[in-house]
N, C-alpha and C positions, 0 to 999 in steps of 0.2 A: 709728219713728225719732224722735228727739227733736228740741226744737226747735235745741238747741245741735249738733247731729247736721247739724241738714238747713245751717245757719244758722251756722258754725261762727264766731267768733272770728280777727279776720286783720287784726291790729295789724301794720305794716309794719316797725315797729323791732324785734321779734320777727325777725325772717324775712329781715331784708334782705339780707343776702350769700347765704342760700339763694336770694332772688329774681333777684339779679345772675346765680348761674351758670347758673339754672335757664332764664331768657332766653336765657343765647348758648347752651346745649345745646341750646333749640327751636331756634337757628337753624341750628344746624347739621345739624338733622338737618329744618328748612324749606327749607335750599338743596339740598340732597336731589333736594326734589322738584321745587325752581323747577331745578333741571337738566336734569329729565325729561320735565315736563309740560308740554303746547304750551300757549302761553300764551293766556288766554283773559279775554275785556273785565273792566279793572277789578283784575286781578291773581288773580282767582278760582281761578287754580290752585295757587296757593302756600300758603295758611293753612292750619292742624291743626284738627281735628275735639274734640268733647269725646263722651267714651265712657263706657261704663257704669263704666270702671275705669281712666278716665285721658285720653290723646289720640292721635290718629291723624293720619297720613298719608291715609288712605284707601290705594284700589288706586294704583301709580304703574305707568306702561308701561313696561317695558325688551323691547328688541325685541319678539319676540311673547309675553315672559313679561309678568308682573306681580309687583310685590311692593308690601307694605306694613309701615310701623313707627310700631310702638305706645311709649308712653309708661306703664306699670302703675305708677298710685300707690298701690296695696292692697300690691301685695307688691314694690313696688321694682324693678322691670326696663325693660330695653330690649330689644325682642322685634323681629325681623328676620322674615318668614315669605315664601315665595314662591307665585306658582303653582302651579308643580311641588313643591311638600312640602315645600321644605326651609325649614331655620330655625336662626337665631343668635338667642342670647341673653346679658346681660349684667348684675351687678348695677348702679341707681344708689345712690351711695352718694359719700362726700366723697373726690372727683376733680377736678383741675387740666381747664379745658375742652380745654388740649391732650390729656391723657389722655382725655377722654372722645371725642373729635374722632379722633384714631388709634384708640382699638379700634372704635368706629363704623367709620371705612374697612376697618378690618382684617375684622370683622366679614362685612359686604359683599363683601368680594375673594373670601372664602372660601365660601361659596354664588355664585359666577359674576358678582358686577355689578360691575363696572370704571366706579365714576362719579368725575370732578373736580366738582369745585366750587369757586368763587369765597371764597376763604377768610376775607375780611374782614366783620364785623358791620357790619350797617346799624343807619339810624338811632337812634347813639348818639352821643355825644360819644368822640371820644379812642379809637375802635373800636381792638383786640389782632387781630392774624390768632389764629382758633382756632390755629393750630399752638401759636403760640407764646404764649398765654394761660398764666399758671401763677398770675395774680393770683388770678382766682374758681372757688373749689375748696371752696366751701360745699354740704352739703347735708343739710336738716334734714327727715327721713321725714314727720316730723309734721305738718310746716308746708306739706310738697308736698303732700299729704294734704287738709288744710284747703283749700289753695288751689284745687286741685281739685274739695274739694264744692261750696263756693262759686262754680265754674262749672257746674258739673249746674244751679245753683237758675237762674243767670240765663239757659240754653242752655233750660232748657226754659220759661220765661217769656216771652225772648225768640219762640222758638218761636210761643209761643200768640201773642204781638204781632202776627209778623209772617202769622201765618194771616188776620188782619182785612185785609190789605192784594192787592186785585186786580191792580194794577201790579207791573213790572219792581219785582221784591224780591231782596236776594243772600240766600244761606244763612245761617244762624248759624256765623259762622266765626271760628277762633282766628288773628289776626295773628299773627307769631313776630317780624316785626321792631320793633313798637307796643308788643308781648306785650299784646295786650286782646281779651277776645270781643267780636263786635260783628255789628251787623245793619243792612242798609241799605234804605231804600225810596228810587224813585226816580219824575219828577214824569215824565218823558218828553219832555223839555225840556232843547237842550245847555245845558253852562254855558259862563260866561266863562272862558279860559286862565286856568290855577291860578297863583299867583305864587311855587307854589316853598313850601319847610319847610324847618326846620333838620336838617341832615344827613340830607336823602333828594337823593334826583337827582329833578331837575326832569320826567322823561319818568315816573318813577313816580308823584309827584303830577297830574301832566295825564293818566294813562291812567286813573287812580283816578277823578277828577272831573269826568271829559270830560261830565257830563252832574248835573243837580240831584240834590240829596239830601236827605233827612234822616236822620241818621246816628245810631243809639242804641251803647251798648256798657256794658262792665266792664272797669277796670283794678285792677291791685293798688295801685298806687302807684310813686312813684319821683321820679328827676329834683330831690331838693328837698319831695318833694309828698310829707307821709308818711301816708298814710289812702288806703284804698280805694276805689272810686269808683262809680259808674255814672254816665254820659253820655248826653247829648244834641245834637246839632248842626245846622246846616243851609252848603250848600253852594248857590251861592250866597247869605251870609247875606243877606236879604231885610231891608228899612227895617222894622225897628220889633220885628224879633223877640225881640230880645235885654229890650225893655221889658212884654213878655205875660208877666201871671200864669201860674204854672203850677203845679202839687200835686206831691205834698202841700206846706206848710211849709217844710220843709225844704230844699226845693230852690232852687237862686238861679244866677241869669247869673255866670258867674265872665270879668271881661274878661282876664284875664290866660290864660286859656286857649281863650278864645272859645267859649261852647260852656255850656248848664246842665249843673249836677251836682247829685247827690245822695249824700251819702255811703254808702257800705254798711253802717255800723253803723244808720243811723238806718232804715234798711230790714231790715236784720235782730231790730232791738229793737220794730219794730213788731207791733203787737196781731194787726195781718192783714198779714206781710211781701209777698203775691203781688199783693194788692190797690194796696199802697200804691206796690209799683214798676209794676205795668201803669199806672197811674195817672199815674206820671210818666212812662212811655215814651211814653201817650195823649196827655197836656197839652202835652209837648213839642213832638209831631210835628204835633199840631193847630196850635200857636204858627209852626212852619214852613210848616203846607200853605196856613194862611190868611192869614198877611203874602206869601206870594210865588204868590197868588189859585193853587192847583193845583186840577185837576178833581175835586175829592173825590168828588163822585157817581160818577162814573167811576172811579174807582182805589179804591174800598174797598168792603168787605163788607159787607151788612148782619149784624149780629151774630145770633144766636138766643137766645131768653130763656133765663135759666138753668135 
């Protein structure tokens, strides 16, 4: 595979009302499963998965069945399957999220699972109930496409990151309502009551942060913001983090978003793109473990030589 292959190209003014719908379509089919799944520390049961060919639900319980729904961005579909055999499918393709949001339900009725859901979009500004969404109805094959390789690269680097880490670590999980992949290590250590985000509710930031972090991820962009991202953070931020060098170059404390970034071209036009972002996942989290004194020797791995 090539490097433009692995590394695709994911200029946000390209793509942007593709991105708009493609966001409230994960959530609605993310509320899914925040319906289903007993809720577990930190919100770990709600985020989508990144797959060899798009994203998941994983398994979700409906009574003693199971079902799960895939995201296919090779060939464009919405796949419904259950325990018992059965299976709905449908193309994505440029749809109103109310339309996509009804054959979804409809979808579901129709192999046996009778779920509600809470139909209003989280943290956005100016949230549309899916019903009655008919604003964002973009959807560009290409660009879902892209977006998605460019989660394979950071899912499985992150990956490898968070293997170095001994401690309390979450999975490499897709947000649907942030829409960013993202990895968390954690010090073992509560934190102080969260003081709250703009348009989430205050019980979902304090279940999030009820305890230290340092927090990496991937966003596409958005909000204002038009370039795509990888992150860094810490929770509690600790005196003085925000002032630690970190790698490569490129990377720098943004205050307006609290948190290092590095952009994703400047990691995809690199010489050694896997290098340069472990590099920054490394620098970051080290700028967090050691302004807020965490037990390193305790909580990480020793590596093994190449």
């Amino acid at each position: 595979m090539t490097r433009a292959k692995e590394w695709p190209e994911l200029p946000f003014s390209e793509w942007r009302d593709t991105c708009a719908t493609l966001h409230m379509w994960t959530q609605v089919i993310g509320k899914i499963r925040l319906a289903q799944a007993p809720l577990i520390n930190h919100w770990w049961q709600v985020p989508l998965y990144v797959t060899s060919r798009g994203l998941t639900t994983s398994p979700i319980p409906y009574d003693a069945r199971a079902f799960q729904i895939d995201f296919d961005f090779i060939d464009h579909r919405l796949t419904i399957t259950t325990s018992d055999g059965a299976t709905e499918a449908f193309e994505l393709r440029p749809r109103t999220v109310a339309d996509f949001y009804n054959e979804t339900m409809l979808r579901l009725k129709a192999i046996g699972l009778d779920i509600r859901i809470w139909t209003t979009p989280v943290e956005i500004p100016n949230p549309i109930r899916f019903e009655q969404d008919r604003q964002h109805a973009a959807y560009d094959p290409e660009y879902a496409n892209r977006f998605w390789r460019a989660l394979v690269q950071a899912d499985r680097l992150f990956t490898a990151f968070r293997a170095r880490f001994l401690g309390k670590a979450s999975p490499v999980h897709f947000f649907w309502g942030s829409f960013d992949l993202a990895v968390t290590r954690f010090s073992g250590r509560p934190a102080p009551l969260h003081p709250g985000a703009p348009n989430v509710a205050d019980r979902i930031t304090r279940e999030a942060y009820s305890h230290e972090v340092s927090s990496c991820g991937f966003w596409p962009g958005g909000a204002g913001f038009e370039q795509p991202i990888f992150y860094s953070y810490a929770y509690a931020e600790p005196a003085g983090f925000k002032d630690v060098p970190v790698r490569p170059n490129a990377a720098h404390y943004s205050r307006e978003f609290g948190e290092f970034i590095l952009p994703y071209d400047e990691v995809r036009q690199a010489a050694a793109p896997e290098e340069t972002l472990l590099d920054f996942l490394q620098s970051t989290y080290e700028a967090a473990a050691n302004s807020a004194q965490w037990d390193r020797a305790a909580l990480e791995r020793a590596r093994p030589a190449p």
